[in-house]
gemmi code that builds the backbone of each chain (N, CA, C; Angstrom):
import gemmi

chains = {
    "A": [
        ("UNK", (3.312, 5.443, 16.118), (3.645, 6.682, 15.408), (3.590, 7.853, 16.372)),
        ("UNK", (4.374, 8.580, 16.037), (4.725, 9.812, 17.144), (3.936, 10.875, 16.180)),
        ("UNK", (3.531, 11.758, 17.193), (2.594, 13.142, 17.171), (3.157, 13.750, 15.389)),
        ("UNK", (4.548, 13.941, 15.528), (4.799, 14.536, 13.993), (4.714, 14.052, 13.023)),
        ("UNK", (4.685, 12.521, 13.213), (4.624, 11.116, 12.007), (3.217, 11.076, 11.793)),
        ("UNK", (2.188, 11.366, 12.953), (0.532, 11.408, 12.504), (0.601, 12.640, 11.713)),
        ("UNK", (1.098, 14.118, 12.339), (0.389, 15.033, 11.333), (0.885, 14.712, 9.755)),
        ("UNK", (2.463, 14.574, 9.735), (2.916, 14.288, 7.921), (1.841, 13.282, 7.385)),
        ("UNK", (1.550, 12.489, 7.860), (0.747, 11.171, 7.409), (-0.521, 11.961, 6.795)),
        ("UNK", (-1.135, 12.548, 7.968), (-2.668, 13.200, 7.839), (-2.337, 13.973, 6.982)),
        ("UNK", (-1.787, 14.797, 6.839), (-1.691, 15.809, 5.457), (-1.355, 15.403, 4.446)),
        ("UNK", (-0.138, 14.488, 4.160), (-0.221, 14.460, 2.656), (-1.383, 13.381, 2.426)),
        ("UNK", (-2.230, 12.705, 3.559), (-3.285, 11.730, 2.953), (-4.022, 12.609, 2.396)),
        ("UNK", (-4.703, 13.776, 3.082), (-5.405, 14.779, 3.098), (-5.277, 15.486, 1.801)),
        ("UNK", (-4.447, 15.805, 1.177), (-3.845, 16.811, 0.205), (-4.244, 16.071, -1.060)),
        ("UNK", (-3.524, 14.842, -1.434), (-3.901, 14.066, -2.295), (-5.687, 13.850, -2.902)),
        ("UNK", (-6.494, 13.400, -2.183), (-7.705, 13.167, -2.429), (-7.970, 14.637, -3.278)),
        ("UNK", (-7.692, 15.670, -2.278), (-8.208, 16.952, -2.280), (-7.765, 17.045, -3.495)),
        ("UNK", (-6.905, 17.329, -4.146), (-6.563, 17.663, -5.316), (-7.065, 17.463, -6.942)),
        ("UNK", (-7.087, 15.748, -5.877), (-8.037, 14.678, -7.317), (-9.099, 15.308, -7.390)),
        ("UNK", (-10.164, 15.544, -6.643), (-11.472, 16.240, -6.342), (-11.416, 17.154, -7.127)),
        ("UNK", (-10.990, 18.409, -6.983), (-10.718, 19.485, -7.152), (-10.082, 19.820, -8.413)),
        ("UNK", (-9.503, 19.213, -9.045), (-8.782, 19.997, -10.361), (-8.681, 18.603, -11.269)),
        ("UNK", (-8.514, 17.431, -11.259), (-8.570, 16.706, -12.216), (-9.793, 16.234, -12.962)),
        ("UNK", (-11.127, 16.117, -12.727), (-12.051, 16.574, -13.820), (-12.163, 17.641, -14.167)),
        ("UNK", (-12.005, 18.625, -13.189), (-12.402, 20.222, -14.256), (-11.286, 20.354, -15.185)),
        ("UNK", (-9.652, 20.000, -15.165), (-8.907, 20.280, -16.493), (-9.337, 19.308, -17.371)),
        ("UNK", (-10.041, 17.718, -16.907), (-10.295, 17.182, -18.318), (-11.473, 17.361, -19.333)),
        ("UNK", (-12.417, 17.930, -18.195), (-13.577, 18.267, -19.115), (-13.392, 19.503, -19.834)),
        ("UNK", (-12.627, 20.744, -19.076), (-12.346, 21.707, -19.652), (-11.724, 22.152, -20.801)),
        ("UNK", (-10.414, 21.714, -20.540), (-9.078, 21.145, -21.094), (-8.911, 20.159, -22.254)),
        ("UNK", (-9.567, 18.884, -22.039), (-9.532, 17.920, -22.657), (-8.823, 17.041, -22.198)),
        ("UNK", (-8.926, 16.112, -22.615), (-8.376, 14.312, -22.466), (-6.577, 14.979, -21.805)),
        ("UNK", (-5.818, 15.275, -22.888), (-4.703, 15.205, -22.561), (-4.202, 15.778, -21.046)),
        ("UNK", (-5.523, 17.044, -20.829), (-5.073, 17.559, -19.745), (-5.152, 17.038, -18.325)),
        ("UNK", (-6.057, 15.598, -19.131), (-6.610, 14.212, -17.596), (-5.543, 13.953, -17.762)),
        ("UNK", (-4.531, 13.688, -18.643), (-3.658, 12.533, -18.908), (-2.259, 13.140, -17.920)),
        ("UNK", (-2.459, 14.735, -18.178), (-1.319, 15.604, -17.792), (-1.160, 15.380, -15.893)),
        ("UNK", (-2.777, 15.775, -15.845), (-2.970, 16.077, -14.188), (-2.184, 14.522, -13.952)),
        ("UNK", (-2.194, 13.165, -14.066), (-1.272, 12.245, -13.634), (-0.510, 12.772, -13.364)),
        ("UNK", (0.662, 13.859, -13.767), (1.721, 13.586, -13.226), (2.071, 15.206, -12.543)),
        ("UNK", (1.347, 16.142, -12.138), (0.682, 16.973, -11.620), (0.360, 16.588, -10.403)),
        ("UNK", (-0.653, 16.175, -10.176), (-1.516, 15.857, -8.970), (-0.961, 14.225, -8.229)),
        ("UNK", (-0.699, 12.992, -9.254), (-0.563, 12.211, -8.739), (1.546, 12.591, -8.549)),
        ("UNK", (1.797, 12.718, -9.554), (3.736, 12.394, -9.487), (4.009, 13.782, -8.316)),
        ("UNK", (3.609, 14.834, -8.388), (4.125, 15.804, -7.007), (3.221, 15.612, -5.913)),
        ("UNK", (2.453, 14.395, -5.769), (1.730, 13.899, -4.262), (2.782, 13.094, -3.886)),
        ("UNK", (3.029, 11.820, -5.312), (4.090, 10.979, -4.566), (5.629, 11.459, -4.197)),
        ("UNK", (5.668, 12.227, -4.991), (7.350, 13.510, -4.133), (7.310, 13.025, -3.015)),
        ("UNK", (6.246, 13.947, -2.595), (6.014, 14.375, -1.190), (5.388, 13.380, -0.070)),
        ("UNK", (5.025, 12.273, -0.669), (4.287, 11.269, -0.074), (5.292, 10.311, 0.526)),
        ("UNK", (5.569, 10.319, -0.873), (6.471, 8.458, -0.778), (8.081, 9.216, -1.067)),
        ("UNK", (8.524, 10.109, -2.026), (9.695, 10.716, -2.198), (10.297, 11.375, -1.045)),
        ("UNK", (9.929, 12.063, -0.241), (9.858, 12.740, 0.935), (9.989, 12.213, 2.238)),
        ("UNK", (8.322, 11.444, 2.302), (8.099, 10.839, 3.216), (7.060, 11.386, 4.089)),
        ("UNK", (5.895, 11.872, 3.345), (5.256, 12.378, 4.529), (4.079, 11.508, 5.089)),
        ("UNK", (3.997, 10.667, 4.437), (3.484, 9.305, 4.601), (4.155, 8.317, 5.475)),
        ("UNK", (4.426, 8.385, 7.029), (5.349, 7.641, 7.814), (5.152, 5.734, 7.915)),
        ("UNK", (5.541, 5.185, 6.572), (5.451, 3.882, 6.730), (5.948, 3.240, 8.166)),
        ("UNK", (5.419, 1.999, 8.801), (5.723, 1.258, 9.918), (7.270, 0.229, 9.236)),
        ("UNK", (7.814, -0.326, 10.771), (9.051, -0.491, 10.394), (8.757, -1.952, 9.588)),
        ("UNK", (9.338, -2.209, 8.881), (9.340, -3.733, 8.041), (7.635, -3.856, 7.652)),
        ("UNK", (7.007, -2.796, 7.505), (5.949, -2.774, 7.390), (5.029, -3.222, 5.974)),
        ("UNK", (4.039, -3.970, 5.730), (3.332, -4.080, 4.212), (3.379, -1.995, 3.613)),
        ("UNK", (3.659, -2.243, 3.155), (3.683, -0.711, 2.049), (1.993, 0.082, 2.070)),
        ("UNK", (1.643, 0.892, 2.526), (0.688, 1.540, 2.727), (0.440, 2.962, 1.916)),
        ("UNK", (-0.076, 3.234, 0.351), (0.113, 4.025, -0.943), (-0.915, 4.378, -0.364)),
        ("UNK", (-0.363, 5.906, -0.758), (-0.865, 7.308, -0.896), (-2.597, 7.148, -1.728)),
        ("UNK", (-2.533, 5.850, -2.716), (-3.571, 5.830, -3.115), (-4.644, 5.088, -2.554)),
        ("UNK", (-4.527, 4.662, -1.385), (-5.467, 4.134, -0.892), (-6.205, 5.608, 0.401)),
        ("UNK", (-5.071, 6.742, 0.755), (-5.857, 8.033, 1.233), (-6.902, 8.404, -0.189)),
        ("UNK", (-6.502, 8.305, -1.631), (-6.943, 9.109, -2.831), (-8.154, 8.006, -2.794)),
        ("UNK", (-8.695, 7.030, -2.767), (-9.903, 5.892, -2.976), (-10.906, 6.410, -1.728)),
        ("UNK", (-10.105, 6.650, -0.431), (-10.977, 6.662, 0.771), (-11.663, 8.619, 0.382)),
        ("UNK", (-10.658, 8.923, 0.011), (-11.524, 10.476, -0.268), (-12.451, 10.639, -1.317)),
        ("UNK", (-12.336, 10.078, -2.597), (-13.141, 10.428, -2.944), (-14.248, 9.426, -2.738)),
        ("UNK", (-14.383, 8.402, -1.963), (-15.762, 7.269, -1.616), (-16.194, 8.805, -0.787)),
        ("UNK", (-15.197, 9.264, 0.403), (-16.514, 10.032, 1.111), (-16.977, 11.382, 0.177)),
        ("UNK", (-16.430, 11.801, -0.538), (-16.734, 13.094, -1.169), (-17.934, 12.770, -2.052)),
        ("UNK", (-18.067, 11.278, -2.555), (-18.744, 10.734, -3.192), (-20.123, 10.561, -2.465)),
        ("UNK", (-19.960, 9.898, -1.485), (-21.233, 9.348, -0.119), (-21.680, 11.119, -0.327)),
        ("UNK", (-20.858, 11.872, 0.577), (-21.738, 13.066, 1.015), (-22.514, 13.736, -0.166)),
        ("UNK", (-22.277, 13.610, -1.669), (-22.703, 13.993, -2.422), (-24.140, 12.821, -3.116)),
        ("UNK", (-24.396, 12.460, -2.054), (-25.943, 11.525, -1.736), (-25.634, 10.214, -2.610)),
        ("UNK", (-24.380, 9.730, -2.978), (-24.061, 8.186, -4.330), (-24.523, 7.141, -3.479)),
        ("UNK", (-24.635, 6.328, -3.692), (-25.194, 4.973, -3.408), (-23.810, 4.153, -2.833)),
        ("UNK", (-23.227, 3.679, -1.330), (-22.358, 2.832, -1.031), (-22.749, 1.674, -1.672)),
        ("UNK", (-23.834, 1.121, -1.188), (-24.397, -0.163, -1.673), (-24.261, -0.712, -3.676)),
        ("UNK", (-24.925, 0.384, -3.852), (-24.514, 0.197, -5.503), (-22.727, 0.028, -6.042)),
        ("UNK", (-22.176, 0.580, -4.832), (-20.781, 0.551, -5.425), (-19.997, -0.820, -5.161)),
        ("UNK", (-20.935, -2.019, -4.338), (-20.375, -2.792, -3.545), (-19.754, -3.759, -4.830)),
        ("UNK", (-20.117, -3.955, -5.742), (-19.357, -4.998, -6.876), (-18.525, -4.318, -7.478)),
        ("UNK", (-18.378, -2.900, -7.854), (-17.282, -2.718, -8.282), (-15.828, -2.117, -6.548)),
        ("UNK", (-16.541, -2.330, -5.717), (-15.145, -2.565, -4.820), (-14.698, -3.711, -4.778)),
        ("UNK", (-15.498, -4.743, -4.960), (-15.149, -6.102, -4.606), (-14.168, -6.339, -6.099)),
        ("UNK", (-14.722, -5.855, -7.169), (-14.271, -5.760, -8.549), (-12.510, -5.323, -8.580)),
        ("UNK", (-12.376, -4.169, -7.455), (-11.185, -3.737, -7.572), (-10.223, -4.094, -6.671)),
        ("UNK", (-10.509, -4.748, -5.526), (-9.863, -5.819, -4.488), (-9.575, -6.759, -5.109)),
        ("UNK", (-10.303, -7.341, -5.790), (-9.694, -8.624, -7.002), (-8.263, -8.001, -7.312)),
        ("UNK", (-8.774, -7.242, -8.542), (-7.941, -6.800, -9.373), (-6.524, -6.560, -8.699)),
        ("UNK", (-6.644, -5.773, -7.485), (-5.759, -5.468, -6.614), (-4.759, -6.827, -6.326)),
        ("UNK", (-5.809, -7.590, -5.769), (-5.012, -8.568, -5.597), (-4.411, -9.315, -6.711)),
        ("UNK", (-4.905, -9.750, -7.340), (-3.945, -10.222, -8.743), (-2.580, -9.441, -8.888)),
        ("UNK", (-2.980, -8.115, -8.752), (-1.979, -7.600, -9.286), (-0.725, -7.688, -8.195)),
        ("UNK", (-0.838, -7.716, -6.836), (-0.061, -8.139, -5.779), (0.843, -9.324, -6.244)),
        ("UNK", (-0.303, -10.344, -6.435), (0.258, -11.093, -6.489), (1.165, -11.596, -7.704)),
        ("UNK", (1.405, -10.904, -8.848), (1.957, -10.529, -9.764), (3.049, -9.666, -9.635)),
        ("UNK", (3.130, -8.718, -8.447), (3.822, -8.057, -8.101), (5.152, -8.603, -7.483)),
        ("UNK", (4.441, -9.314, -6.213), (5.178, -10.198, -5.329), (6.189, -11.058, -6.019)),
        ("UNK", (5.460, -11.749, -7.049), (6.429, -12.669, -7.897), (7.356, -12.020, -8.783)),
        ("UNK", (7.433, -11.216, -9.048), (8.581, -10.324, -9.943), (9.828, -10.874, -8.919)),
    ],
    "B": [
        ("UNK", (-22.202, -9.074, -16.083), (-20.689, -9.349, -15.158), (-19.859, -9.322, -16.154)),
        ("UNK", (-19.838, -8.548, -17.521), (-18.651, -8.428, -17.795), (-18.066, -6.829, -17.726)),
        ("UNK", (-19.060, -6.094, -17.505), (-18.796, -4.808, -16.662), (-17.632, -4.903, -15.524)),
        ("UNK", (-18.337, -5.771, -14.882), (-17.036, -6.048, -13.571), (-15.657, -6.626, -14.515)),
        ("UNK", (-15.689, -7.731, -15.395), (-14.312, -8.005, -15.790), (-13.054, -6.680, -16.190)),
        ("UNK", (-14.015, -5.510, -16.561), (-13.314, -4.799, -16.664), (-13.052, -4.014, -15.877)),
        ("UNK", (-13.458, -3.752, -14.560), (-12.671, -3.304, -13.022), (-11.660, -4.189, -12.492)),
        ("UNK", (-12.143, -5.304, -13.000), (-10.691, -6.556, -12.201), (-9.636, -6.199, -13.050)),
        ("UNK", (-9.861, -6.238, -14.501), (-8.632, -6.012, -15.459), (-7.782, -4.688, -15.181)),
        ("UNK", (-8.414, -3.701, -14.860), (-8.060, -2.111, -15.335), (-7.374, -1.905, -13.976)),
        ("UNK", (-7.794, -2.472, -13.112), (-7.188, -2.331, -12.056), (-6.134, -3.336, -11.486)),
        ("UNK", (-5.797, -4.255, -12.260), (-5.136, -5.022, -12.208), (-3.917, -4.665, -12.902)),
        ("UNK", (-4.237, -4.244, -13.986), (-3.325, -3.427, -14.835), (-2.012, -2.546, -14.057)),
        ("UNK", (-2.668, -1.552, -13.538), (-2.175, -0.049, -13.187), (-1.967, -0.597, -12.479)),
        ("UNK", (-1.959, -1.394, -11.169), (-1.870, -1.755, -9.711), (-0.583, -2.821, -9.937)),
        ("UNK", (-0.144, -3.922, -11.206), (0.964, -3.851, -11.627), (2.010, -3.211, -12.042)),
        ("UNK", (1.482, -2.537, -12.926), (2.535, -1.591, -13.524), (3.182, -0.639, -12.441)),
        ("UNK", (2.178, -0.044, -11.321), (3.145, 0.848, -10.175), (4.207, -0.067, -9.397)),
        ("UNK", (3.450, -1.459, -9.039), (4.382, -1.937, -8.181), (5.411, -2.986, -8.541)),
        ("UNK", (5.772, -2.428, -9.845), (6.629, -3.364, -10.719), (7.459, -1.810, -11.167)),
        ("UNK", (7.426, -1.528, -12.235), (7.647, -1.076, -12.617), (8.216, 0.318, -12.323)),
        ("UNK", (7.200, 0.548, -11.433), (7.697, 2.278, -10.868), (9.107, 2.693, -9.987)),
        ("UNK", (8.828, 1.287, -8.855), (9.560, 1.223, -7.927), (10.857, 1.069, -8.594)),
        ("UNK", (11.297, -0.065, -10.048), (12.671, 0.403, -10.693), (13.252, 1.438, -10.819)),
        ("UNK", (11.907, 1.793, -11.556), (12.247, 3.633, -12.158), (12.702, 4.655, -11.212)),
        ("UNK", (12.427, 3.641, -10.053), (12.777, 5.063, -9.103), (14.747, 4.466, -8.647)),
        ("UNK", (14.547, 3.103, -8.494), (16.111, 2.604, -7.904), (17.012, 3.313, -8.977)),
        ("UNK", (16.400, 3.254, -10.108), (17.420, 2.712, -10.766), (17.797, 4.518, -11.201)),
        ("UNK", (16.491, 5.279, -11.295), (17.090, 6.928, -11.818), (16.521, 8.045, -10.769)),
        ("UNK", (16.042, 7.534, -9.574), (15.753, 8.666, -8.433), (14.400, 8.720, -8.595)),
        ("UNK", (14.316, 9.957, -7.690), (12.976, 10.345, -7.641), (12.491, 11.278, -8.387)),
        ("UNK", (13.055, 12.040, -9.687), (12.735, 12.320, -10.392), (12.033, 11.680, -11.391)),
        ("UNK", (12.827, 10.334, -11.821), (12.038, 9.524, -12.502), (10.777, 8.662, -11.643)),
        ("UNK", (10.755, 8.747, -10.373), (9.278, 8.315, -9.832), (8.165, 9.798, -10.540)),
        ("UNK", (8.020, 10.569, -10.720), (7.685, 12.069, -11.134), (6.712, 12.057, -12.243)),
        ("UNK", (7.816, 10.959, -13.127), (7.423, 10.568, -14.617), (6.866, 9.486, -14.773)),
        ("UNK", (6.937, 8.892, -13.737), (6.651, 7.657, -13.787), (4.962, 7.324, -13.338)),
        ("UNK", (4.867, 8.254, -12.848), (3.087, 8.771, -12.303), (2.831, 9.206, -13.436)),
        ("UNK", (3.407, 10.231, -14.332), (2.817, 10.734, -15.779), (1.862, 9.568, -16.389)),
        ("UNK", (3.436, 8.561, -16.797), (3.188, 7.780, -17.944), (1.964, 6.534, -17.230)),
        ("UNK", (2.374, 5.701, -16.030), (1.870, 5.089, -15.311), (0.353, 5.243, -15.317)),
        ("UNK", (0.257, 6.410, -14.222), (-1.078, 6.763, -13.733), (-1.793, 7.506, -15.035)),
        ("UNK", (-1.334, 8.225, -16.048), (-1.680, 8.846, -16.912), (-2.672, 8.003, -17.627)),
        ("UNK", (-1.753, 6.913, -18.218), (-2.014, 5.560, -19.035), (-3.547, 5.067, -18.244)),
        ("UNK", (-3.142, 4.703, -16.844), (-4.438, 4.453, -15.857), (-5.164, 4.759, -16.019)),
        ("UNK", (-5.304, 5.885, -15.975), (-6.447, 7.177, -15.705), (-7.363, 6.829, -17.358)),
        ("UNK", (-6.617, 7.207, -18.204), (-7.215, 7.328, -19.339), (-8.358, 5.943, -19.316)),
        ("UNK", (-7.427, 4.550, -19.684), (-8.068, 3.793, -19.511), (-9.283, 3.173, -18.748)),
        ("UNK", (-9.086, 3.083, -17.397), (-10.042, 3.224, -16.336), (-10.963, 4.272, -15.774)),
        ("UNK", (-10.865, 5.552, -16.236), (-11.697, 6.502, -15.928), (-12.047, 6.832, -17.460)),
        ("UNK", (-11.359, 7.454, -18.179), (-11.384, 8.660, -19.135), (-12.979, 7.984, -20.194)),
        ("UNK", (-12.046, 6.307, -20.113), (-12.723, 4.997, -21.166), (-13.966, 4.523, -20.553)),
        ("UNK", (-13.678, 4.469, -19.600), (-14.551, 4.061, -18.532), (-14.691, 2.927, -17.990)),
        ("UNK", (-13.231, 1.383, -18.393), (-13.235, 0.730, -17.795), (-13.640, -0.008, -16.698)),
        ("UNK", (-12.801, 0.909, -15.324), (-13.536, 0.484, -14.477), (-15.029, 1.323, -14.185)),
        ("UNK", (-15.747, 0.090, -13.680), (-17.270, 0.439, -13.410), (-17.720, 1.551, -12.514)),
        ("UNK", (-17.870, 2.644, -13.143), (-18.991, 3.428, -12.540), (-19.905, 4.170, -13.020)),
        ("UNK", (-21.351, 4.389, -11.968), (-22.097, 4.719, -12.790), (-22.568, 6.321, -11.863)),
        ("UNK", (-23.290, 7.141, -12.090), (-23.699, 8.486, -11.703), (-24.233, 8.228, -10.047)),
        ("UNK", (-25.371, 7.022, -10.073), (-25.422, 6.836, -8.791), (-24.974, 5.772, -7.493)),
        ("UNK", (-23.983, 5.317, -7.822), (-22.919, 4.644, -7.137), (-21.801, 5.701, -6.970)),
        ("UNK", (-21.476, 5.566, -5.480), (-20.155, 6.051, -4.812), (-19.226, 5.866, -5.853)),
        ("UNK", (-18.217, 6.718, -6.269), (-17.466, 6.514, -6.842), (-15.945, 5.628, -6.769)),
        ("UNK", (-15.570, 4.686, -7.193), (-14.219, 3.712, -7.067), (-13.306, 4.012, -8.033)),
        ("UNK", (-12.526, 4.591, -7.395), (-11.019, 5.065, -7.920), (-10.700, 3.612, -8.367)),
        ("UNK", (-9.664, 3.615, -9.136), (-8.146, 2.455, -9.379), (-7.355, 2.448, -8.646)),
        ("UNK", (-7.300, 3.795, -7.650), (-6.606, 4.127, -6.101), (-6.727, 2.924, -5.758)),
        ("UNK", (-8.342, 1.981, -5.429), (-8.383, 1.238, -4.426), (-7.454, 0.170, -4.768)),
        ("UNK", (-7.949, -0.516, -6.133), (-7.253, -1.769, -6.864), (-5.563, -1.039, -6.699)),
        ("UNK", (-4.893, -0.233, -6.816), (-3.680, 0.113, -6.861), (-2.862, 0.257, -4.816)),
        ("UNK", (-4.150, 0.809, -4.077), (-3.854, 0.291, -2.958), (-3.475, -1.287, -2.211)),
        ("UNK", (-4.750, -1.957, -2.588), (-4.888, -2.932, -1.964), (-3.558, -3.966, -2.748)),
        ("UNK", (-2.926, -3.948, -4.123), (-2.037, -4.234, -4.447), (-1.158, -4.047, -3.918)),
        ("UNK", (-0.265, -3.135, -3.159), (0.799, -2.661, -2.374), (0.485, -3.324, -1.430)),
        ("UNK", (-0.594, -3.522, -0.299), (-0.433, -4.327, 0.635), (-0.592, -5.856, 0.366)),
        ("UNK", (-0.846, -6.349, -0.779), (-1.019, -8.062, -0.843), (0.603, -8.157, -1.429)),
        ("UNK", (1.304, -7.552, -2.002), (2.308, -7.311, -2.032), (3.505, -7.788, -1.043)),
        ("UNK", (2.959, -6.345, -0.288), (3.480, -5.988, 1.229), (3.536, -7.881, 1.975)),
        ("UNK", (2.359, -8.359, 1.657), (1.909, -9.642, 2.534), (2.609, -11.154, 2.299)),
        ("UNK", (2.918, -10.970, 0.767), (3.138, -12.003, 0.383), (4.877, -11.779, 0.472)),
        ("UNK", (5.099, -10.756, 0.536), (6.630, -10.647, 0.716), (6.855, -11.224, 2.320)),
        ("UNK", (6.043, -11.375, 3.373), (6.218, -11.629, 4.644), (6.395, -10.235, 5.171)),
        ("UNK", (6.294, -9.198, 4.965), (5.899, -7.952, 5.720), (4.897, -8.033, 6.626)),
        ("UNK", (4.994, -6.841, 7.608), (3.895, -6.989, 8.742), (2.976, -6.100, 8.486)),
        ("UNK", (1.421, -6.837, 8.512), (0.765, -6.284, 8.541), (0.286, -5.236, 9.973)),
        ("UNK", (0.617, -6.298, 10.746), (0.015, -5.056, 12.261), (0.826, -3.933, 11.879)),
        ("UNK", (1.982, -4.109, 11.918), (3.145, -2.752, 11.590), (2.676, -1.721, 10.758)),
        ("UNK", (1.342, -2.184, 10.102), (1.404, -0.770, 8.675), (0.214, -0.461, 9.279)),
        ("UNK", (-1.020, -1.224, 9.860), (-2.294, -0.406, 10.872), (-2.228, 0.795, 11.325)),
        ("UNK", (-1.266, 1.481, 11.802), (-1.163, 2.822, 12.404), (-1.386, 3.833, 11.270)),
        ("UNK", (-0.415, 3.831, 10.089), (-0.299, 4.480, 8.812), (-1.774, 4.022, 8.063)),
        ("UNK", (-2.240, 2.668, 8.105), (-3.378, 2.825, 7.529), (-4.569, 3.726, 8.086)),
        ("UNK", (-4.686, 3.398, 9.391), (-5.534, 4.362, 9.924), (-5.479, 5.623, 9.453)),
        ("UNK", (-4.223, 6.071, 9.534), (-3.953, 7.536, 9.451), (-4.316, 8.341, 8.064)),
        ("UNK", (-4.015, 6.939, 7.155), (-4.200, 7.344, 6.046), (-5.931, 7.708, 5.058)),
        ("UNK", (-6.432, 6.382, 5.752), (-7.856, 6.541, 5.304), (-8.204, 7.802, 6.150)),
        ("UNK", (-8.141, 7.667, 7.255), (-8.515, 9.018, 8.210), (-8.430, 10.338, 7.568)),
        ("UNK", (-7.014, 10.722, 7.265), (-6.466, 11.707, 5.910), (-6.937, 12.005, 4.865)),
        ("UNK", (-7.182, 10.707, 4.435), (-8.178, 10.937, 2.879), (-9.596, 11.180, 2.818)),
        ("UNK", (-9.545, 10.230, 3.706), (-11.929, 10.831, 4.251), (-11.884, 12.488, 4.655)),
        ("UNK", (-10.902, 13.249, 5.185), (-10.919, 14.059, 5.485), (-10.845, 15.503, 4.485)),
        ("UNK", (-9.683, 15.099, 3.608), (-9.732, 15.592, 2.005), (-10.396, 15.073, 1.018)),
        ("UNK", (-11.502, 14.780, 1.420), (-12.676, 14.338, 0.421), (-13.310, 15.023, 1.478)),
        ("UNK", (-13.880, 15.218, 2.420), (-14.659, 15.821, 3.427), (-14.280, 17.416, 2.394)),
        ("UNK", (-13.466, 17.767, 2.656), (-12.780, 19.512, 2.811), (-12.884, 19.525, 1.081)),
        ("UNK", (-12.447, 19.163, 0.384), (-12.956, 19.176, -1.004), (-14.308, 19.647, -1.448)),
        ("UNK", (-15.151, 18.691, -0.839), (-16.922, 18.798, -0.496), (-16.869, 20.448, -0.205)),
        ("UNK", (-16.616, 20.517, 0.962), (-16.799, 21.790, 1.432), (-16.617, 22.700, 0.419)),
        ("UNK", (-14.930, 22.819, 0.190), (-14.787, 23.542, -0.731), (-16.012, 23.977, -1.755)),
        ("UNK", (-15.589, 22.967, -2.539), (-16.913, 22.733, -4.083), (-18.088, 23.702, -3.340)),
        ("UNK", (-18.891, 22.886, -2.251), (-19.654, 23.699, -2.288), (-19.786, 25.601, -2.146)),
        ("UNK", (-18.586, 26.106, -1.824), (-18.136, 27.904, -1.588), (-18.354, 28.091, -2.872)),
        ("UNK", (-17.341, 27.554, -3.839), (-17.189, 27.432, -4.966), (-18.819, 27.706, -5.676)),
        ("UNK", (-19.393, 27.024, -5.596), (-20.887, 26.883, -5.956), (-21.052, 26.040, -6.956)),
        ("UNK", (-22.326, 25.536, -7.461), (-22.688, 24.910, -8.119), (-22.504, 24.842, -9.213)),
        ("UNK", (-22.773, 26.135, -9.635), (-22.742, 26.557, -11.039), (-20.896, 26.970, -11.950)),
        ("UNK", (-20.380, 26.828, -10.931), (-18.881, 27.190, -11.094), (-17.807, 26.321, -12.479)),
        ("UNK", (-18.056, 27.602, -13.020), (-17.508, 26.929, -14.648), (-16.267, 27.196, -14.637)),
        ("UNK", (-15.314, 26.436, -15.114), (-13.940, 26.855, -15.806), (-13.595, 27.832, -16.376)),
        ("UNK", (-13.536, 29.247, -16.431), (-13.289, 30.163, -17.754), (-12.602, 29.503, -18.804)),
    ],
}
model = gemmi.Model(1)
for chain_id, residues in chains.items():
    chain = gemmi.Chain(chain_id)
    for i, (resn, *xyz) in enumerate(residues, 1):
        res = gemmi.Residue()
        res.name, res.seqid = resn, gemmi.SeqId(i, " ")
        for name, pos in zip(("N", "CA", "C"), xyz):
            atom = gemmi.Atom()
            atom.name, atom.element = name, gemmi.Element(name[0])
            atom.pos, atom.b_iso = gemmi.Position(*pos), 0.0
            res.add_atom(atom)
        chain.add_residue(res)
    model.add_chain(chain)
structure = gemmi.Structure()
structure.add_model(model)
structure.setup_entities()
């Protein structure tokens, strides 16, 4: 990846997390349910514009597909860590969602 | 362990439905309908796995998005189609790198913000 393909990458990884952090519990607790339901397509549908619609996310050539939501998982684990949470306690439900993940791949794949 | 059945499920769920489903929505009516497709998709997600509380979390455990289960789907995906994995390492790096970083700056934020910082 070339110098301009790292920064697009780093920012919209960057942007995404940030956002989730930042405004999608305070409109649902604030707001209410619908307004969690809203920020989906808010926070997540104008990340992927710009992520995956755009491209600021520079996939490799013939490359496995590398989602915007795996920058949104890695931000909030650290926003999570620095806010003193337990890695260790979280270790069955990652393993919980790598499953899941995978099933669903592989469900995917077969379509 | 049936706490966990419902992180394998919930995330199994949503982590289908994007990489089935979305990717049509987008061939078949643009990227506008990718737009909506995060609404209904991730919306649906969200509710279920967070709002419900599906997938497992608790106050003092790190918190686990459906991000992850919806990530790691795109690349077993990616794998089983015969895609390259070395090929996407650079972007992965970049990407976790990116996101630890806006979870870093978030932190920060919040904390200017302060503690006590209510919604009007």
């Amino acid at each position: 990846m070339n110098w301009s393909e790292i920064i697009t990458t780093v920012f919209g990884s960057l942007m995404f997390p940030f956002l989730i952090i930042i405004a999608w519990d305070r409109a649902a607790d604030k707001i209410g349910t619908f307004a969690g339901i809203a920020m989906a397509g808010f926070i997540v549908g104008t990340s992927w514009l710009a992520n995956h619609g755009v491209g600021l996310i520079v996939q490799g050539p013939n490359a496995v597909w590398i989602d915007m939501a795996l920058a949104g998982a890695a931000g909030l684990m650290v926003h999570s860590m620095l806010q003193g949470s337990s890695f260790k306690k979280a270790l069955p439900t990652i393993i919980s969602a790598c499953v899941g993940g995978v099933i669903a791949g592989i469900v995917a794949a077969a379509v | 362990m049936k706490k966990h059945l419902g992180t394998v499920i919930g995330t199994a769920i949503v982590g289908a439905l994007v990489f089935t489903v979305w990717d049509k929505l987008v061939e078949q009516y643009g990227l506008g309908a990718g737009w909506f497709a995060a609404l209904w998709i991730i919306g649906l997600g969200w509710f279920v796995n967070h709002a419900i509380g599906v997938t497992y979390n608790t106050e003092e455990a790190v918190w686990i998005d459906m991000a992850l289960g919806i990530g790691v789907t795109g690349i077993i995906k990616g794998i089983l189609l015969g895609k390259s994995f070395a090929a996407a390492v650079p972007t992965l790096l970049w990407v976790v790198f990116g996101g630890a970083l806006g979870g870093l700056f978030a932190f920060w934020v919040e904390e200017s913000l302060g503690e006590n910082y209510e919604l009007e």
